[in-house]
Backbone and ligand atoms as CSV (ligand in chain L), in Angstrom:
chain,resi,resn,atom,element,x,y,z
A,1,UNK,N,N,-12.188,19.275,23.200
A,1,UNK,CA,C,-11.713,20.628,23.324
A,1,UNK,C,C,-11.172,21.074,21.968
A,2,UNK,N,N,-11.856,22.153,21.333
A,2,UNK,CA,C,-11.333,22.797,20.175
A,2,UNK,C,C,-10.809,23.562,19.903
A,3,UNK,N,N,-9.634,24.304,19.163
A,3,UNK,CA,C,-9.070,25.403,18.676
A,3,UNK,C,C,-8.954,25.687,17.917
A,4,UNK,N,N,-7.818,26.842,17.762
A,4,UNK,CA,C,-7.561,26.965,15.630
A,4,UNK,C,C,-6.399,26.199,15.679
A,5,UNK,N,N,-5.453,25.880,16.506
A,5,UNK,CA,C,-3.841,25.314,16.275
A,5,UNK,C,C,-3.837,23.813,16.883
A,6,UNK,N,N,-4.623,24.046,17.648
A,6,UNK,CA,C,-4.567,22.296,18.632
A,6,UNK,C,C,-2.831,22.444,19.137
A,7,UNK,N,N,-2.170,23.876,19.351
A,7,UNK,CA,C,-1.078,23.612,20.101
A,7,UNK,C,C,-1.002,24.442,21.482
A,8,UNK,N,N,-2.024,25.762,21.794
A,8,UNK,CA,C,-2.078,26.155,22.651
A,8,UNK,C,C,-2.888,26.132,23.912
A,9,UNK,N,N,-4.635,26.254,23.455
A,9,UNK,CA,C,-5.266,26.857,24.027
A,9,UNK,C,C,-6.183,25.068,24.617
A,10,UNK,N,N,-6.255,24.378,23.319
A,10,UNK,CA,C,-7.009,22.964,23.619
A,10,UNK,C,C,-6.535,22.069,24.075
A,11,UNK,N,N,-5.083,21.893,23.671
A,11,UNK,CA,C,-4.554,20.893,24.019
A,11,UNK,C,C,-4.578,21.034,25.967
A,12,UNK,N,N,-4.104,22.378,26.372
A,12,UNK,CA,C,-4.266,22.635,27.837
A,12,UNK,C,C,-5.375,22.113,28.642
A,13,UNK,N,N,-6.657,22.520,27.632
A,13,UNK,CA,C,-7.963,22.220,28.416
A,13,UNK,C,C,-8.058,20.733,28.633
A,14,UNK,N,N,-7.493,20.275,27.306
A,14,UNK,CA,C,-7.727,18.682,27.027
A,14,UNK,C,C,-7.196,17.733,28.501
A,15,UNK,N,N,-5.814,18.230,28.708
A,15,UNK,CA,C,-4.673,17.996,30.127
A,15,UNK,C,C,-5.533,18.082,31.452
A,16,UNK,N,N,-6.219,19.548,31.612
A,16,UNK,CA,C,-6.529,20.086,32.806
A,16,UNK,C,C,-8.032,19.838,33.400
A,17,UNK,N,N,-8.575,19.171,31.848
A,17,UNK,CA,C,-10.129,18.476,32.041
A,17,UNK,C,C,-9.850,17.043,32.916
A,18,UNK,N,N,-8.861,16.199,32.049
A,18,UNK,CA,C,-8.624,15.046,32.181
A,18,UNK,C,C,-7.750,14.894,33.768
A,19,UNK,N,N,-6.896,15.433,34.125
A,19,UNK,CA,C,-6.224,15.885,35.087
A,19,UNK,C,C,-7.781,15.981,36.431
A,20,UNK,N,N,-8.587,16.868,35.987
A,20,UNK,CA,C,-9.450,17.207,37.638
A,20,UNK,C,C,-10.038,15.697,37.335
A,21,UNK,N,N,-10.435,15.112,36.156
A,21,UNK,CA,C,-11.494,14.096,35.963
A,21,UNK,C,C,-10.917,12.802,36.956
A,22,UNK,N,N,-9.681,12.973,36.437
A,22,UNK,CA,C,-8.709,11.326,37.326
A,22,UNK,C,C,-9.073,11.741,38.981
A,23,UNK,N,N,-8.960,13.155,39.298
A,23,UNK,CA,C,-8.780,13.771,40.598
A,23,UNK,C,C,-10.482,13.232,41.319
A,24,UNK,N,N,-11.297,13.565,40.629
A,24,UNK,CA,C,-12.374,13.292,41.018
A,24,UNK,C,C,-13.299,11.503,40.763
A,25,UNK,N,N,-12.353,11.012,40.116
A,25,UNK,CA,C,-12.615,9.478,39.505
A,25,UNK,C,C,-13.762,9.671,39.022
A,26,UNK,N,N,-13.792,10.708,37.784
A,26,UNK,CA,C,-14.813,10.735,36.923
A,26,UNK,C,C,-14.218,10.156,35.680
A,27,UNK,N,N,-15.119,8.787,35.174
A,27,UNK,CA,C,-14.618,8.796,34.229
A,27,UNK,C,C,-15.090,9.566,32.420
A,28,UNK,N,N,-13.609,9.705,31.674
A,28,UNK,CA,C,-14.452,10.507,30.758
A,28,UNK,C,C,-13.271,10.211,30.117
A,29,UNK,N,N,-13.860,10.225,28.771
A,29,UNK,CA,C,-12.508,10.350,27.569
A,29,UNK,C,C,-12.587,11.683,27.221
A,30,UNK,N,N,-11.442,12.348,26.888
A,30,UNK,CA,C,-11.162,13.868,27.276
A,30,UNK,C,C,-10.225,13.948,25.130
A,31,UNK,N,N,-10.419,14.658,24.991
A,31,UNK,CA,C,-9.392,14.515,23.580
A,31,UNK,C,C,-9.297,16.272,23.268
A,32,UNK,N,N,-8.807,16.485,22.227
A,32,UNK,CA,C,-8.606,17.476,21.448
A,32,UNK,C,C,-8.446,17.694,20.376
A,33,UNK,N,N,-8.306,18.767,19.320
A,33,UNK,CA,C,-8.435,18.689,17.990
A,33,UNK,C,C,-8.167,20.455,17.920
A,34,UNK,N,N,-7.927,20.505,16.641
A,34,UNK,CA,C,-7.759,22.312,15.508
A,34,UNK,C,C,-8.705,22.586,14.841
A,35,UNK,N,N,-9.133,23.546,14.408
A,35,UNK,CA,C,-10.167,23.894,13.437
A,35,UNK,C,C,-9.146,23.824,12.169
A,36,UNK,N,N,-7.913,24.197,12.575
A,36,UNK,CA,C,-6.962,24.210,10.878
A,36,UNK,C,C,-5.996,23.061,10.882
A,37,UNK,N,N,-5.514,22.684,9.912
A,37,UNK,CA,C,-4.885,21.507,10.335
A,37,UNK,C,C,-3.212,21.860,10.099
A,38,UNK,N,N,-2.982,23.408,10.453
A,38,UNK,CA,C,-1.456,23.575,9.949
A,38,UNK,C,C,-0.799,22.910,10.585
A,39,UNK,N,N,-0.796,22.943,12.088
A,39,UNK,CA,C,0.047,22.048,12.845
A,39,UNK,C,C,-0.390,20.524,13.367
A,40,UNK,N,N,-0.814,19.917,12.468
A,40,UNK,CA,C,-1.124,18.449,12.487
A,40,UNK,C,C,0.561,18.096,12.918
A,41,UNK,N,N,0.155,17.006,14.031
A,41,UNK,CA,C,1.442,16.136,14.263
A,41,UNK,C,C,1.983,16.745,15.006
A,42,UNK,N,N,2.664,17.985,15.441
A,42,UNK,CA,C,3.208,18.634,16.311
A,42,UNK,C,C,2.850,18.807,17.643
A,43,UNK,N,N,3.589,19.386,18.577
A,43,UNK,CA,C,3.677,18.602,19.920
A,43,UNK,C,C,3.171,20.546,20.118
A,44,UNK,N,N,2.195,20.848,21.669
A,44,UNK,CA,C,2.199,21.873,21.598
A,44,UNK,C,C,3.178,22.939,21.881
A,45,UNK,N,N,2.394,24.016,21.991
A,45,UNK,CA,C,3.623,25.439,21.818
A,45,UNK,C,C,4.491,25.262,23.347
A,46,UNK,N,N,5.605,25.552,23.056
A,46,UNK,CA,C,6.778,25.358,23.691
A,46,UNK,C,C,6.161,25.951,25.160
A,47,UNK,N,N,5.333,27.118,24.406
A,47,UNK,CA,C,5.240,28.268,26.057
A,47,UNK,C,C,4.073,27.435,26.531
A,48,UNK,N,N,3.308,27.185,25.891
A,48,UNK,CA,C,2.131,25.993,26.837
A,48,UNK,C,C,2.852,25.307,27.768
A,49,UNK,N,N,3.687,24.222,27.018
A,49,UNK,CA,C,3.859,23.202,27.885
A,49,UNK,C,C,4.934,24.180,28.688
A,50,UNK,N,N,5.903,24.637,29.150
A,50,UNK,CA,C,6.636,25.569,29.862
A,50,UNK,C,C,5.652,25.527,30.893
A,51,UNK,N,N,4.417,26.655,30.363
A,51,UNK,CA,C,3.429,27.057,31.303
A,51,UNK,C,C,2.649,25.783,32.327
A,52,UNK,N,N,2.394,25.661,31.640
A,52,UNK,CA,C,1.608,24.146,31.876
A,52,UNK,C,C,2.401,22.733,33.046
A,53,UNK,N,N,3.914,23.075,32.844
A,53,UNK,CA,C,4.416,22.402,33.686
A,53,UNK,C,C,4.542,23.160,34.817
A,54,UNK,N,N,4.718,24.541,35.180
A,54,UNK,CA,C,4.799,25.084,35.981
A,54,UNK,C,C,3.557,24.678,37.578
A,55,UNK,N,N,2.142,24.344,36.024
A,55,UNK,CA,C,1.129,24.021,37.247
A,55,UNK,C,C,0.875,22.448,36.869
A,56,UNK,N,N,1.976,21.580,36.982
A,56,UNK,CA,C,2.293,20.054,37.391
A,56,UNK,C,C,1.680,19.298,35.895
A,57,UNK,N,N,1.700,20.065,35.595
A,57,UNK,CA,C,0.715,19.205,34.126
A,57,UNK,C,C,1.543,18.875,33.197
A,58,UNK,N,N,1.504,17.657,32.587
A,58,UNK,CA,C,2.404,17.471,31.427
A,58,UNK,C,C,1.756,17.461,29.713
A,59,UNK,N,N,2.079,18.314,28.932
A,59,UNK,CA,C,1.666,18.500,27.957
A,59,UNK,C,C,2.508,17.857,26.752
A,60,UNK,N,N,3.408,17.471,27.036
A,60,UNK,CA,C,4.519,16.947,26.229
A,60,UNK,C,C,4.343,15.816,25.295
A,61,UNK,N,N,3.362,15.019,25.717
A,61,UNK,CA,C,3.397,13.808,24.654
A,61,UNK,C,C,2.141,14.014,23.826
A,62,UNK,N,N,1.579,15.144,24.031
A,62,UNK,CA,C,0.318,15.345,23.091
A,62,UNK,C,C,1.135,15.822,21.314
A,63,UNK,N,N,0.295,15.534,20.595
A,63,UNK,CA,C,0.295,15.831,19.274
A,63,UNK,C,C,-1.312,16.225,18.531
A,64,UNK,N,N,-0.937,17.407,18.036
A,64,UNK,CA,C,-2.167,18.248,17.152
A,64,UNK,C,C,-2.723,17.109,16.021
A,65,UNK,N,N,-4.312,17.156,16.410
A,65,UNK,CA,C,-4.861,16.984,14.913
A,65,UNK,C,C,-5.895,18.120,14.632
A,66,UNK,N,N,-6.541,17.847,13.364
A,66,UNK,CA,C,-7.781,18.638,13.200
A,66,UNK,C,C,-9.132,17.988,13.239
A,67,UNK,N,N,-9.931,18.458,13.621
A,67,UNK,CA,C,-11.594,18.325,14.020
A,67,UNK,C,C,-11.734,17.575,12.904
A,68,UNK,N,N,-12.679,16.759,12.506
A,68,UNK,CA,C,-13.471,15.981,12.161
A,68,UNK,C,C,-14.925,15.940,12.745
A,69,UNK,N,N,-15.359,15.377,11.339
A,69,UNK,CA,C,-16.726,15.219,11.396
A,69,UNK,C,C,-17.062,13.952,11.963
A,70,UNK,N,N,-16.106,12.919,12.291
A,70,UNK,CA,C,-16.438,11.516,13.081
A,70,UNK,C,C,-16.371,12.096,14.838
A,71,UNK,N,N,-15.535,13.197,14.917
A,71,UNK,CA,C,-15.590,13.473,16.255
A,71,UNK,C,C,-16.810,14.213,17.197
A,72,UNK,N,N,-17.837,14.095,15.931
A,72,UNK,CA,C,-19.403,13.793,16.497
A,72,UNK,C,C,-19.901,12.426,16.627
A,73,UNK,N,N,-19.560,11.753,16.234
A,73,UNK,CA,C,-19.713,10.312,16.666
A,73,UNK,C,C,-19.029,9.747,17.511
A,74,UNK,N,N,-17.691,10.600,18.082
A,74,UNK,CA,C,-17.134,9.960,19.631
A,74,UNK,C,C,-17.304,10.518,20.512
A,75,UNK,N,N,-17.799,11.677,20.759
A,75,UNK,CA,C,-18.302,12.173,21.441
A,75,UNK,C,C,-19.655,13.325,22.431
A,76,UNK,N,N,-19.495,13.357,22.984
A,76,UNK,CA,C,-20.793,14.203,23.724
A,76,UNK,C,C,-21.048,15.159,23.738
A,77,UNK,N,N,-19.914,15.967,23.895
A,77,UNK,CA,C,-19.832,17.293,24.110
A,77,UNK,C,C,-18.516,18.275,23.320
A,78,UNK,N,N,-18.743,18.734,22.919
A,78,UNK,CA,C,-17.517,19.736,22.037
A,78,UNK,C,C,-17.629,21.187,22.818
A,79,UNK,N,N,-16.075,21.358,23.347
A,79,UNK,CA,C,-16.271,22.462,23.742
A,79,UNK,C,C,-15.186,23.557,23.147
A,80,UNK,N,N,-15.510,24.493,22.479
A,80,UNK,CA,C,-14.644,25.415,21.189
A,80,UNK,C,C,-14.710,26.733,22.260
A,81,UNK,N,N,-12.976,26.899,21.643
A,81,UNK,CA,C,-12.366,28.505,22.684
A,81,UNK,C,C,-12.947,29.689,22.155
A,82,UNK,N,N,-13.880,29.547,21.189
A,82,UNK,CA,C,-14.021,31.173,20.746
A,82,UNK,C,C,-14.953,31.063,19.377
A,83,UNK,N,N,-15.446,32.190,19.259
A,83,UNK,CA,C,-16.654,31.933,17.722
A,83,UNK,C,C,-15.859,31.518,16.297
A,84,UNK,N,N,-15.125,31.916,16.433
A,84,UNK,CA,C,-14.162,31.267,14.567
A,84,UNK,C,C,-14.542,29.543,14.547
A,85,UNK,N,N,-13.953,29.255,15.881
A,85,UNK,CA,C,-14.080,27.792,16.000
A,85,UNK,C,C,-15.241,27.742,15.953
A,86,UNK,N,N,-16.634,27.954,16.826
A,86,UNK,CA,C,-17.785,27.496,16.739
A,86,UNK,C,C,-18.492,27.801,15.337
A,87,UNK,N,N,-18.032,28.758,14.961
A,87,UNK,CA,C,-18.256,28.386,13.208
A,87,UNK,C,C,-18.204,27.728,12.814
A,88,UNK,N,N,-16.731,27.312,12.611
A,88,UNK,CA,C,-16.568,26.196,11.798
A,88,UNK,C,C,-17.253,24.691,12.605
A,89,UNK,N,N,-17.006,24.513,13.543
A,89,UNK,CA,C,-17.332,22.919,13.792
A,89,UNK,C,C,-18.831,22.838,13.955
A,90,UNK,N,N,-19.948,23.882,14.002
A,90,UNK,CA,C,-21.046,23.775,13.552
A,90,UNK,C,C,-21.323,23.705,12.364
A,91,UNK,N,N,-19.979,24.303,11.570
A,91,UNK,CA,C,-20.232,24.358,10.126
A,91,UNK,C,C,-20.074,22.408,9.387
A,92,UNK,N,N,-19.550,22.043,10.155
A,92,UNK,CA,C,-19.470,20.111,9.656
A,92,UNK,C,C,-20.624,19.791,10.480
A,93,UNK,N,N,-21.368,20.205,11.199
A,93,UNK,CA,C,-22.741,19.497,11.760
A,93,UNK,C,C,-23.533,19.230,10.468
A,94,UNK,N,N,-23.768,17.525,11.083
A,94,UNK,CA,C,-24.443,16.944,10.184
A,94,UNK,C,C,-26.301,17.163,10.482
A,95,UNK,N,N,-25.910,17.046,12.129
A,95,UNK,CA,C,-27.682,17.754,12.408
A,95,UNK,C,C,-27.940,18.415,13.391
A,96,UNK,N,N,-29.038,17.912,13.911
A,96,UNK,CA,C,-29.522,19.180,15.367
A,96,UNK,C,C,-28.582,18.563,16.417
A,97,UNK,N,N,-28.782,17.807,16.770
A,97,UNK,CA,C,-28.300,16.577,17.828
A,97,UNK,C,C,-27.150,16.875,17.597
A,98,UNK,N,N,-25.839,17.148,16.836
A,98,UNK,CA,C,-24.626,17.587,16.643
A,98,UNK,C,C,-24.284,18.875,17.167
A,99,UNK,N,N,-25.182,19.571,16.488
A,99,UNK,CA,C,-24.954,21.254,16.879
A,99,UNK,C,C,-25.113,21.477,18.291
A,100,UNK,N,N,-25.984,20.282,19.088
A,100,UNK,CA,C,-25.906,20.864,20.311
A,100,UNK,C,C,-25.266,20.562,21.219
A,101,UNK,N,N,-24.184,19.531,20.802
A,101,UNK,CA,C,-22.718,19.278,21.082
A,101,UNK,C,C,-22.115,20.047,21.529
A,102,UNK,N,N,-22.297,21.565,20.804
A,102,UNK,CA,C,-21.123,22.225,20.900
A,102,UNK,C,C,-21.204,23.560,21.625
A,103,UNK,N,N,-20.649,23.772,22.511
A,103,UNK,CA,C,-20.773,24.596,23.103
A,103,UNK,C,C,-19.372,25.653,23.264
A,104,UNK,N,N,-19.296,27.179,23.328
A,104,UNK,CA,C,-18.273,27.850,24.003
A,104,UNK,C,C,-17.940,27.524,25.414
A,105,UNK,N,N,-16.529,26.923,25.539
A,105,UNK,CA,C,-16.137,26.631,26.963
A,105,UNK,C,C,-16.898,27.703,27.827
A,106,UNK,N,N,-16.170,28.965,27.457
A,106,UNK,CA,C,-16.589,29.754,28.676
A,106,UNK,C,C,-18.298,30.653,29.132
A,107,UNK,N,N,-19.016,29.245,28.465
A,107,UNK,CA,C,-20.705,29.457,28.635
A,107,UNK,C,C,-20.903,28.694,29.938
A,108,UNK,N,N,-19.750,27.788,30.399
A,108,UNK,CA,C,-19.835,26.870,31.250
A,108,UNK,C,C,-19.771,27.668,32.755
A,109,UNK,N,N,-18.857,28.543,32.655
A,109,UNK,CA,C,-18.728,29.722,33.277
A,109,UNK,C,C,-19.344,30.830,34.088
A,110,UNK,N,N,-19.884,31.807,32.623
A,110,UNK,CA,C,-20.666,32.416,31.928
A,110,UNK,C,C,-21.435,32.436,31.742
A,111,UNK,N,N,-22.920,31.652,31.632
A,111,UNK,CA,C,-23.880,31.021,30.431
A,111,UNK,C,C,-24.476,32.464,29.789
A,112,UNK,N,N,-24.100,32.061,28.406
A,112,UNK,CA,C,-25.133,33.536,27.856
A,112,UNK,C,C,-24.097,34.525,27.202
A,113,UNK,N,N,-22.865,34.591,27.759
A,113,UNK,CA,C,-22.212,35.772,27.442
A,113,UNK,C,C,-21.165,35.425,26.188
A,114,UNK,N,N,-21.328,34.324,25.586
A,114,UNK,CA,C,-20.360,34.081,24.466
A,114,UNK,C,C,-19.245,34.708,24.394
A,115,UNK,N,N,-18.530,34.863,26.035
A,115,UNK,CA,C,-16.841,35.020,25.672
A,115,UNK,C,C,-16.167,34.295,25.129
A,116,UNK,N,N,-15.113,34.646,24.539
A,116,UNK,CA,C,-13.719,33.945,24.041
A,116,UNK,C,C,-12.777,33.709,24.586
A,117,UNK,N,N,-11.916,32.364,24.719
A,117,UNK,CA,C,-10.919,32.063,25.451
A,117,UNK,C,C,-9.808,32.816,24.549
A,118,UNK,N,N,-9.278,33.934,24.940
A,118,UNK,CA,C,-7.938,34.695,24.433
A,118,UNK,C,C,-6.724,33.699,23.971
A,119,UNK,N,N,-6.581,33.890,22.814
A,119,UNK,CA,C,-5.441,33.476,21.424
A,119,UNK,C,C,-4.452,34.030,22.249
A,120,UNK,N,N,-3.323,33.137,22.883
A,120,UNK,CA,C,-2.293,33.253,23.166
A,120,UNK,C,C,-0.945,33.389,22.283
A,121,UNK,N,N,-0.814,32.773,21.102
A,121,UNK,CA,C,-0.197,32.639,20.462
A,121,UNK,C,C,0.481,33.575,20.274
A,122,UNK,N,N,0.318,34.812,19.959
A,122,UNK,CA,C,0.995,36.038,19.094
A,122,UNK,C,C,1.812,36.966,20.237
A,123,UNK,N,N,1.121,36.363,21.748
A,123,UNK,CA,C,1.366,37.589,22.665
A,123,UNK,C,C,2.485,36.789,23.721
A,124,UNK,N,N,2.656,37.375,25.120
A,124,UNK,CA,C,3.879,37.355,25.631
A,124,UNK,C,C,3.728,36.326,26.737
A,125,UNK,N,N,4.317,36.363,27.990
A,125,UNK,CA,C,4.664,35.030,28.718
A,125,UNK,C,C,2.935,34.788,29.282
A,126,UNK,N,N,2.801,36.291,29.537
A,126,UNK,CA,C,1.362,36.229,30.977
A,126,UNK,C,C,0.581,35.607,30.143
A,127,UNK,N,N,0.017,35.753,28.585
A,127,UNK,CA,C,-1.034,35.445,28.233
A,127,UNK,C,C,-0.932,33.746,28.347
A,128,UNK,N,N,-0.196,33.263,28.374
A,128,UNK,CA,C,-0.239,31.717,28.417
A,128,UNK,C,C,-1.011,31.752,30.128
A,129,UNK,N,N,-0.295,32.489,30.658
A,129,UNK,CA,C,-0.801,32.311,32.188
A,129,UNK,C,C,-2.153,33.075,32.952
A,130,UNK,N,N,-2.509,33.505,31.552
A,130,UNK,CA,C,-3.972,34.079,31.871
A,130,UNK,C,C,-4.898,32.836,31.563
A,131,UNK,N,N,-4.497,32.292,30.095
A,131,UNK,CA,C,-5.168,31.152,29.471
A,131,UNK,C,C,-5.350,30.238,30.196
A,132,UNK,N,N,-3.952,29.559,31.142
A,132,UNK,CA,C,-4.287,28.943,32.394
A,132,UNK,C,C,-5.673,29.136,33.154
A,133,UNK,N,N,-5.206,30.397,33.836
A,133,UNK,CA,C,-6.231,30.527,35.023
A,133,UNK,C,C,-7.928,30.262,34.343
A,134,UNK,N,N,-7.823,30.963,33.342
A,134,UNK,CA,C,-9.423,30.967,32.199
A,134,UNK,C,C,-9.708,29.563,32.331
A,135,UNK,N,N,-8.686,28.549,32.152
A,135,UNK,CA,C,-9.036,27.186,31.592
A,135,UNK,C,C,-9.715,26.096,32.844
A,136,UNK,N,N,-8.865,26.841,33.781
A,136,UNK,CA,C,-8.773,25.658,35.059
A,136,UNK,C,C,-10.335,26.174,35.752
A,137,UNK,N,N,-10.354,27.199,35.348
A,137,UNK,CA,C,-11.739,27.496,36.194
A,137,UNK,C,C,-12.895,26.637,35.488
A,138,UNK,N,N,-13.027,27.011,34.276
A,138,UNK,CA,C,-14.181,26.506,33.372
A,138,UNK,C,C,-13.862,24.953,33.516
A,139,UNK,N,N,-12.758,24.319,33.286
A,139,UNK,CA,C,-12.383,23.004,33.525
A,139,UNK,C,C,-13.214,22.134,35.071
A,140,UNK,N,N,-13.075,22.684,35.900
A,140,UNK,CA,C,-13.387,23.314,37.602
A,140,UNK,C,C,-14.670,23.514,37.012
A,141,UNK,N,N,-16.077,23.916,36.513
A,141,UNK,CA,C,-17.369,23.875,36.088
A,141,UNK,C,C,-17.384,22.882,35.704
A,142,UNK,N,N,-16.830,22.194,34.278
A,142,UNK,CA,C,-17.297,20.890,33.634
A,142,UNK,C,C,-17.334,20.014,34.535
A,143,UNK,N,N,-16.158,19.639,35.203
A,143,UNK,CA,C,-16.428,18.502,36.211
A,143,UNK,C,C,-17.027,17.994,37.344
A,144,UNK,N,N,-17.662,19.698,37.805
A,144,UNK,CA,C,-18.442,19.296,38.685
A,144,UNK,C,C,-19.896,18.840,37.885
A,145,UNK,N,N,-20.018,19.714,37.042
A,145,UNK,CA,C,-21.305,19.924,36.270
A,145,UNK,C,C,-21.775,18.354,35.774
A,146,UNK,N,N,-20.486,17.544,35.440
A,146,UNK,CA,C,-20.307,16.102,35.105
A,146,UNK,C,C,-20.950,14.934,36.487
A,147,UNK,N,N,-20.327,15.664,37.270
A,147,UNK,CA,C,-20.427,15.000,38.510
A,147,UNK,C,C,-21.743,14.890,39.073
A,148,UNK,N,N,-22.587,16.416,38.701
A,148,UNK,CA,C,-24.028,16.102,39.446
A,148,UNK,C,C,-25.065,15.452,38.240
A,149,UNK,N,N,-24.409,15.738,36.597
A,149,UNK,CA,C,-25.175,15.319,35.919
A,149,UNK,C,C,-25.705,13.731,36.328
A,150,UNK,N,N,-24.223,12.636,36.733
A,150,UNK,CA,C,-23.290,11.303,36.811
A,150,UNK,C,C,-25.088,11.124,38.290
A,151,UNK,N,N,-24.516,11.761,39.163
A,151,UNK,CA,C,-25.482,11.653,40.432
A,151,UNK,C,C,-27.090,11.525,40.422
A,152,UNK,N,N,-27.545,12.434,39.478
A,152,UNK,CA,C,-29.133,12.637,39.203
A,152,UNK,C,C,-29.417,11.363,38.509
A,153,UNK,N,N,-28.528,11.230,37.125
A,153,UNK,CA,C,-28.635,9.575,36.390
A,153,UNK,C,C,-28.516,8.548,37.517
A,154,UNK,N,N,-27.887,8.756,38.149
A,154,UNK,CA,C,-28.004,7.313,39.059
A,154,UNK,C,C,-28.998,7.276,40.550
A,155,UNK,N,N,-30.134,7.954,40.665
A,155,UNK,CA,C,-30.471,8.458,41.748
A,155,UNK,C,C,-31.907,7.451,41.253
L,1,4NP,P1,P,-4.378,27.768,19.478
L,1,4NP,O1,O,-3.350,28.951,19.115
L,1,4NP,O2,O,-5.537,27.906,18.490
L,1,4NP,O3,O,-4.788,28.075,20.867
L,1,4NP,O4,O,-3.629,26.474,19.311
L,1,4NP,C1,C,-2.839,29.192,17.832
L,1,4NP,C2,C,-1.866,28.369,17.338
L,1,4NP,C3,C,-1.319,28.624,16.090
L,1,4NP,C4,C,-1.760,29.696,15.342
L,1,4NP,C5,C,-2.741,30.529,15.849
L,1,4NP,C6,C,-3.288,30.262,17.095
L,1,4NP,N1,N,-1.176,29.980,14.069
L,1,4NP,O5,O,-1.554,30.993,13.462
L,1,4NP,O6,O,-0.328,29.198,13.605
């Protein structure tokens, strides 16, 4: 899960992916990362985790890094909140097979409509709690989407 801060918008998805995944005993390594690395090390935004505990989730022991180019080699799928990000982390694709890693969360959704998961940061209590609802749904796609992929492979 990608962002620009790795304190609001990813770190949530990162929680609420991993969270349905345990729920459904899918297994999956779930992580997160920034497109910028200002807040490397820092724990996320106060109003996340606030928010975030409200709907049982604990965000508290996470800490921000930034994207890397090895984090095509740990993983499968990259999923970035909005086009700045998919810029950039296509912009470290080393090839095809990378680029198609990466997808806008809310194509999962959506497919086709290249929305953006709304930058909470600047704005007031609801937008954390819009970002929620945005997240848990698309979160709520991946795992099923995981689940029938998991089913067809083993059929
Ligand atoms: P995020 O939100 O990308 O969802 O973590 C932001 C966090 C920090 C900043 C902007 C957006 N910032 O400008 O510091």
């Amino acid at each position: 899960m990608v962002c620009l801060g790795n304190i609001c918008r990813s770190p949530l998805a990162e929680e609420i992916l991993r969270t349905k995944a345990i729920q459904h005993k899918l297994e999956i390594i779930v992580d997160s990362a920034g497109t910028s690395g200002q807040h490397i090390g820092e724990h996320p935004d106060k109003r996340t985790i606030l928010n975030a505990k409200t709907h049982k989730i604990d965000l508290s022991k996470l800490k921000a890094r930034q994207f890397s180019v090895s984090d095509f080699d740990n993983f499968d799928l990259v999923f970035v909140m909005d086009a700045s990000n998919y810029s950039y982390v296509i912009s470290l694709a080393r090839n095809k097979n990378e680029i198609q890693k990466v997808q806008l969360i809310l194509n999962t959704v959506y497919p086709n409509a290249s929305l953006s998961v709304p930058d909470p940061y600047f704005g007031g209590v609801e937008g954390f709690e819009n970002v929620f609802t945005i997240l848990n749904n698309a979160c709520e796609v991946i795992v099923k989407s995981l689940i029938m992929k998991n089913k067809k492979q083993n059929e």
